[in-house]
N, C-alpha and C positions, 0 to 999 in steps of 0.2 A: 542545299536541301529544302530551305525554305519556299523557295522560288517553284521546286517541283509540286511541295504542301499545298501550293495556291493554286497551281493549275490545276492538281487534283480535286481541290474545292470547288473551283468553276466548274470543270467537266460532269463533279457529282450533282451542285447543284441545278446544272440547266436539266439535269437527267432527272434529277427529283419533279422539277415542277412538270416535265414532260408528262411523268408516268402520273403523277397527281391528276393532271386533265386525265389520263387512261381509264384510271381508278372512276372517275368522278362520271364519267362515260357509259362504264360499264354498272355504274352505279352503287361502285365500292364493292363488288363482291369478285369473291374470289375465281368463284366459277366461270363466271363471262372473260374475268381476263385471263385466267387459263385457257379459255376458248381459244382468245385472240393471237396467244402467244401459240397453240396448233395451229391455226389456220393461215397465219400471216409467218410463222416462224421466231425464232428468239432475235433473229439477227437482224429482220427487218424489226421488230418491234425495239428493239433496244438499242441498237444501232445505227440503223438507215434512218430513222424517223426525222423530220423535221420539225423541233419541239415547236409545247403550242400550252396556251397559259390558260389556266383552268379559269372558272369559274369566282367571282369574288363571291368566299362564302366564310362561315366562321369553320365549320369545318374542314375547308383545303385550308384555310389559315394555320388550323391545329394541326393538320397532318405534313407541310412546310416547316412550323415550327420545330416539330417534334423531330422530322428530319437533319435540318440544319442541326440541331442540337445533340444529337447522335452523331452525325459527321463532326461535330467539332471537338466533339470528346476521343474520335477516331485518331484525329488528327495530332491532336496532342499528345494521343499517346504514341504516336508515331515517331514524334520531333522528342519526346523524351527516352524515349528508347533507341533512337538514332538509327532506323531501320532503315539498312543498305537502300544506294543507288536500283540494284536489280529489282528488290524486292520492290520500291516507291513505283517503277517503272511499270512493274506486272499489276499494283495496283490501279494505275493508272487504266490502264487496255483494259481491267475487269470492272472499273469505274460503271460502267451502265447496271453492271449487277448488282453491283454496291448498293448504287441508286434504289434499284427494284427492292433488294433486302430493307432498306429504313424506309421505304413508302408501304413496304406492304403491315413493317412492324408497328406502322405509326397508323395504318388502317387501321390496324387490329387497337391499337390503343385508345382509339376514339369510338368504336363500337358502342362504349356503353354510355356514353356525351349520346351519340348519334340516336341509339335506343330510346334514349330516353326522352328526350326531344319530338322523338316520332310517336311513342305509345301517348307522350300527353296530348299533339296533336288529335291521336285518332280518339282517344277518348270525348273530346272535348269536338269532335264531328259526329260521334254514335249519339252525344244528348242531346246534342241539336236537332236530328235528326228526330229522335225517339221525343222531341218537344216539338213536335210540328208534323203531325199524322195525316194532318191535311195533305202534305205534300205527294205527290203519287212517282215514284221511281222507278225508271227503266236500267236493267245493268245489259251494254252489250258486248259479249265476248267472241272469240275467234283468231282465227290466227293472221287474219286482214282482213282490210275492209272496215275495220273498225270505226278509226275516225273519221274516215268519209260518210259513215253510215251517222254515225253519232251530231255529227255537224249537220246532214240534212234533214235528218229527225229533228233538231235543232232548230231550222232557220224553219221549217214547215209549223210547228207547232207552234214558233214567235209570232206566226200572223195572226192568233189569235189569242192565244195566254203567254203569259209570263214565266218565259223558263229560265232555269237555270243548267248548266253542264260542266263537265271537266276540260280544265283548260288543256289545252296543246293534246300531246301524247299521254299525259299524266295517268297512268292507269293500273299505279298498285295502291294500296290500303292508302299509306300518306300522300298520292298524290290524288288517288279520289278524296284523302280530309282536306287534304289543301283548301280544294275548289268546292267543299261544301262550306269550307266556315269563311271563303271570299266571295263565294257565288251566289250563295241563299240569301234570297232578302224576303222582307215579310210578309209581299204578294206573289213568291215566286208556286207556281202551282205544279208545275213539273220539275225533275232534276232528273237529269240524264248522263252515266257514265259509264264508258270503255273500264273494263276490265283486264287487265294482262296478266303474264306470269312467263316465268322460264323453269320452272319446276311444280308438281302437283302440291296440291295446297294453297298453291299463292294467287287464284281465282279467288277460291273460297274468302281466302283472307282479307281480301278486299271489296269481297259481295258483305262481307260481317257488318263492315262500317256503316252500309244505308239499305240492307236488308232492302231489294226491290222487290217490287210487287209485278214486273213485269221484265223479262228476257228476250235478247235478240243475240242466236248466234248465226254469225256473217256466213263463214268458213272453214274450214279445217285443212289446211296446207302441210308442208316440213320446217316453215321457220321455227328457228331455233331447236331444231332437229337435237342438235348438239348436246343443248344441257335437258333436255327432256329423255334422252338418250333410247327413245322409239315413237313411231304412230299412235298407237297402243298408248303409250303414256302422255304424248301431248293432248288427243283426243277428248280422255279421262280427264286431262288437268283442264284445258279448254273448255268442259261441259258442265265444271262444277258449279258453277253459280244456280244450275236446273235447279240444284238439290234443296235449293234455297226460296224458290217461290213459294208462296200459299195457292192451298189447292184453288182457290177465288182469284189467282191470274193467268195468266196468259204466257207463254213460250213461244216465240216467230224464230222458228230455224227453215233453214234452208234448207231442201230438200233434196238440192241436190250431191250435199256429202254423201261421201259411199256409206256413212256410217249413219246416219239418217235413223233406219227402223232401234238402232241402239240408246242412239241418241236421244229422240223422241221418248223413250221411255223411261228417261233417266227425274221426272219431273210429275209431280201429283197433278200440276195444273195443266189448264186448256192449251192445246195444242195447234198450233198456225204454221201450216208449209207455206214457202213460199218458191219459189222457181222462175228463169227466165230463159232455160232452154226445153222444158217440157209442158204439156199439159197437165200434168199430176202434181198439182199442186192446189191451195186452196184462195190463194194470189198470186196469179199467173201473168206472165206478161207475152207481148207475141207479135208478131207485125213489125219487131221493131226496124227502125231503120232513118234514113235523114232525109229531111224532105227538102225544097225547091231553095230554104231560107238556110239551108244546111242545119239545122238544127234537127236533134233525135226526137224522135215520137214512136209510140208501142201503144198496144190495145192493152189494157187492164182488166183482167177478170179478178170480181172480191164479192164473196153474196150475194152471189148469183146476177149481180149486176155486172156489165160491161163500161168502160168510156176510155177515153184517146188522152193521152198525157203527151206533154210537148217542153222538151227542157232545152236549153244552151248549151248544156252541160257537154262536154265531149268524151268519147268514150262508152261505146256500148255498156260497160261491164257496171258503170254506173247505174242503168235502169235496175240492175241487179240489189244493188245497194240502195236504190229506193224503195224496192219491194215491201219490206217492211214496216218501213215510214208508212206508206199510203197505208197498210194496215192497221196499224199501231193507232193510226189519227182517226181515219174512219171508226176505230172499235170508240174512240173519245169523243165524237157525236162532231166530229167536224165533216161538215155534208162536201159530196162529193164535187160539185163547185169549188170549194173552198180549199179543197185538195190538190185540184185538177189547176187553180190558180197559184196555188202554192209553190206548187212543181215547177210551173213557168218561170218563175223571179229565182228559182237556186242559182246560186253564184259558188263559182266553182273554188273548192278550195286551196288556199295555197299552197305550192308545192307537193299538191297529189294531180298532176298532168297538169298545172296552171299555162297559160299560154303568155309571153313575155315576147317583146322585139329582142335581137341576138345579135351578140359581134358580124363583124359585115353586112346587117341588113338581114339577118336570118331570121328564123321565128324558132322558139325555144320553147320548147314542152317541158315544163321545168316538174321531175318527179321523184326528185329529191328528198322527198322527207323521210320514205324509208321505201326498204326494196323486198320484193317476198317474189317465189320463182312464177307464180298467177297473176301477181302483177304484173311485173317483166313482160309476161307473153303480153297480157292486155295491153300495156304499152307501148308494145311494139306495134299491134293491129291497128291502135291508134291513131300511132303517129306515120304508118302508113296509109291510113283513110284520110288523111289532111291532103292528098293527090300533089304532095312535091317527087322533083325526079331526085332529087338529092337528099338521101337521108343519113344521119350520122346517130349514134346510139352512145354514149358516154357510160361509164359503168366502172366502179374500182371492184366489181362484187359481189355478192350477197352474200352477208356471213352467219356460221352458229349452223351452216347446214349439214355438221357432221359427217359420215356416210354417205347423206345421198348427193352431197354435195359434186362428183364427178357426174352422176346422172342426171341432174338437173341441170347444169350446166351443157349438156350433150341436147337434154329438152329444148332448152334456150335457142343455143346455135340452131338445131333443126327449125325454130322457126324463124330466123330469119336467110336459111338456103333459096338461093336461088332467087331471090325479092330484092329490090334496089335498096337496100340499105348496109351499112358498113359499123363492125363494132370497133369502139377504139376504148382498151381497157386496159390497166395499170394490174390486172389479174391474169397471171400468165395461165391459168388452167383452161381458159377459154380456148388458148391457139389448138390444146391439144384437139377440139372437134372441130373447129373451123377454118376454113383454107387462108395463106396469108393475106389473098387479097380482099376480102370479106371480114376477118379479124384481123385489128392492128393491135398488138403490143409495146407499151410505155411502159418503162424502168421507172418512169416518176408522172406527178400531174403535171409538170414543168416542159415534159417534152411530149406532152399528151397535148396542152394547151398550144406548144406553138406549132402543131400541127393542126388545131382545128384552124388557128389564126390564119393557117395559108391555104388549108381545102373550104372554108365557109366563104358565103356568098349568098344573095340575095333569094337564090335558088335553093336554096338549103332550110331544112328541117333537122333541128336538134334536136334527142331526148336529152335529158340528164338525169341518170335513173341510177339513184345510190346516192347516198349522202358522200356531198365532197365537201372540201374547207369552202371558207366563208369568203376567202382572195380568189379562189378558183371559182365561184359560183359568180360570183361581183363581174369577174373576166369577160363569162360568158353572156349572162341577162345582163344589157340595158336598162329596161325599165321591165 
């Protein structure tokens, strides 16, 4: 019996630290890994998975400890009560749930560790902040587009002052304190942060901490459809940071959300459209297209002036995401030279379409950092404008997209019908709109990988569009 005791402690605990990284992913809440357990099922989630080890942090520490220590009390009470062969057995096969129940109990038991840790954080970023008035603050929100917008507002405005931003994704209350109280230093003159949320209020809550003076919303899409559980409510939760400017700043939305005339009015301050498939707007882009050196160039309309911007950057949908920027900097007295120079040197950022060499000599559009169904399409138009005959599309997904998840999916497929390129995805909802030979289905990355290992070649163009493991990514980019 003891010998079953043990297996059942191995089984529970590689299951604990599994779900610990899950936890830690979804950011310890409950909702997102409810999502994951809909969307992906209980059996690939707790079952199929092939574990993977969190984070060294003192909080997986406590929620490992706290498990182990529940299982071991499990266990003993097991071997002293001499609980049958059958029963050890059924324990055993229900072991993954076991698992689930002490990660999720030891969640909940660190919540108020975790609280507390974070409110002193934020506090201790609100007086930094509210002790340095000098500093001028952009929050920008959306449902994408975010950090690409936030990183070239970024590298544009470094040519001239000293800014500061939020690192990586980081874009609720604590991870905008994070990067106020590592990122602010005592010439920094701007500070610039992405905003998220996966339910209303948690804009807001994270526009509290450095109260900006100035807003950019990118987008309005379906991710995370799921936990916002409509358009209508992600919209509203996506737009709240408006509510928060002084009437003496500035708003740069996009104009072309359907929600736009609603939008715009959600905000006492000055109002800035911007657009880059219409004229109606009040920073307009137009023309755009790649010239002889392959690189994009558009005409710019901003104040009644005109002039020609020219970036490296690939990806139309980019000029779109710089719209702003060139507005943002122009309203901050950097002349249009200086703008127009700026734009020239953006260096693209990693893992939003970055370009890599690839197993067998390929070239890898690596867009991995996160996946939204706007993006997707961009991605694909993309990496079809790179003029290879061989294109391949990598994808485990896009998740959190609730309902409209079989329709966007249906979106997806339609755009790449009939165009040289092939999807290969570890997502079987995709086969249901695309024919076999244009969608390939993989039961794992395992057998997704040795199938790109024998269709790639020197002729071939990769996306990698969705977050995969860090052995599966390694596979693919070389350098």
């Amino acid at each position: 019996m003891i010998y079953l005791a043990a297996i059942i402690a191995v089984a529970v605990l590689t299951k604990i630290i599994d779900l610990c990284y899950v936890f830690q992913v979804k950011e310890y809440r409950l909702d997102r890994f409810g999502s994951t357990l809909r969307e992906n099922g209980p059996i690939s989630t707790l079952y199929l998975r092939w574990p993977r080890f969190p984070a060294k942090s003192l909080r997986n520490l406590l929620i490992i400890c706290i498990s182990i220590s529940l299982l071991a009390f499990g266990l003993w009470a097991q071997l002293q009560f001499e609980v049958g062969l059958l029963i050890s057995g059924l324990v055993l096969v229900l072991s993954p749930l076991l698992s689930l129940l002490l990660v999720t109990v030891s969640v909940l038991l660190t919540r108020p560790f975790a609280y507390a840790v974070r409110t002193r954080m934020v506090k201790k970023a609100k007086l930094l902040i509210e002790s340095r008035p000098d500093i001028i603050s952009v929050g920008i929100s959306g449902s994408y587009g975010k950090t690409s917008t936030k990183e070239f507002l970024f590298q544009m405005l470094s040519t001239k002052y000293k800014v500061a931003k939020t690192d990586e994704n980081k874009n609720t209350d604590v991870g905008v304190a994070q990067s106020i109280l590592q990122n602010i230093k005592p010439d920094t003159k701007y500070f610039i942060a992405e905003v998220g949320a996966y339910r209303q209020g948690e804009v807001a809550k994270a526009t509290k901490v450095f109260m900006p003076q100035y807003a950019i919303i990118t987008a309005f899409g379906n991710q995370h459809l799921d936990l916002y559980g409509s358009r209508e409510n992600l919209i509203k939760a996506e737009g709240e940071i408006l509510e928060y400017l002084p009437e003496k700043g500035t708003a740069y939305i996009n104009s072309d959300i359907l929600s736009f005339p609603h939008t715009s009015k959600r905000t006492k301050a000055r109002v800035v459209s911007f657009t880059a498939n219409t004229d109606k707007g009040d920073v307009v882009a137009s023309n755009i297209q790649l010239n002889s050196e392959k690189n994009l160039t558009a005409k710019i309309e901003y104040k009644g002036t005109g002039f020609t911007i020219t970036t490296s950057l690939i990806g139309t949908h980019n000029i779109a995401n710089i719209l702003p920027c060139i507005a943002f900097c122009m309203d901050q007295d950097m002349t249009k030279a200086e703008v127009v120079a700026a734009i020239k040197i953006l260096k693209q950022i990693p893992n939003k379409l970055s370009v890599h060499k690839g197993i067998n000599g390929s070239l890898v559009l690596n867009d991995s950092g996160n996946s939204s169904v706007d993006g997707f399409v961009a991605a694909i138009n993309t990496a079809l404008g790179q003029g290879y005959k061989k294109n391949i599309i990598i994808s485990k997904g896009i998740i959190e997209l609730g309902k409209e998840k079989d329709s966007s999916y249906k979106k997806l497929i339609s755009t790449i019908v009939d165009r040289p390129i092939q999807l290969y995805t570890t997502d079987k909802l995709f086969t249901k709109h695309g024919s076999s030979d244009q969608v390939l289905y993989f039961s794992s990355e395992k057998e997704l990988l040795a199938q790109i290992k024998k269709a790639s070649d020197s002729k071939t163009l990769i996306l990698l569009e969705g977050k995969f493991t860090p052995t599966m990514v390694k596979e693919i980019i070389l350098i």
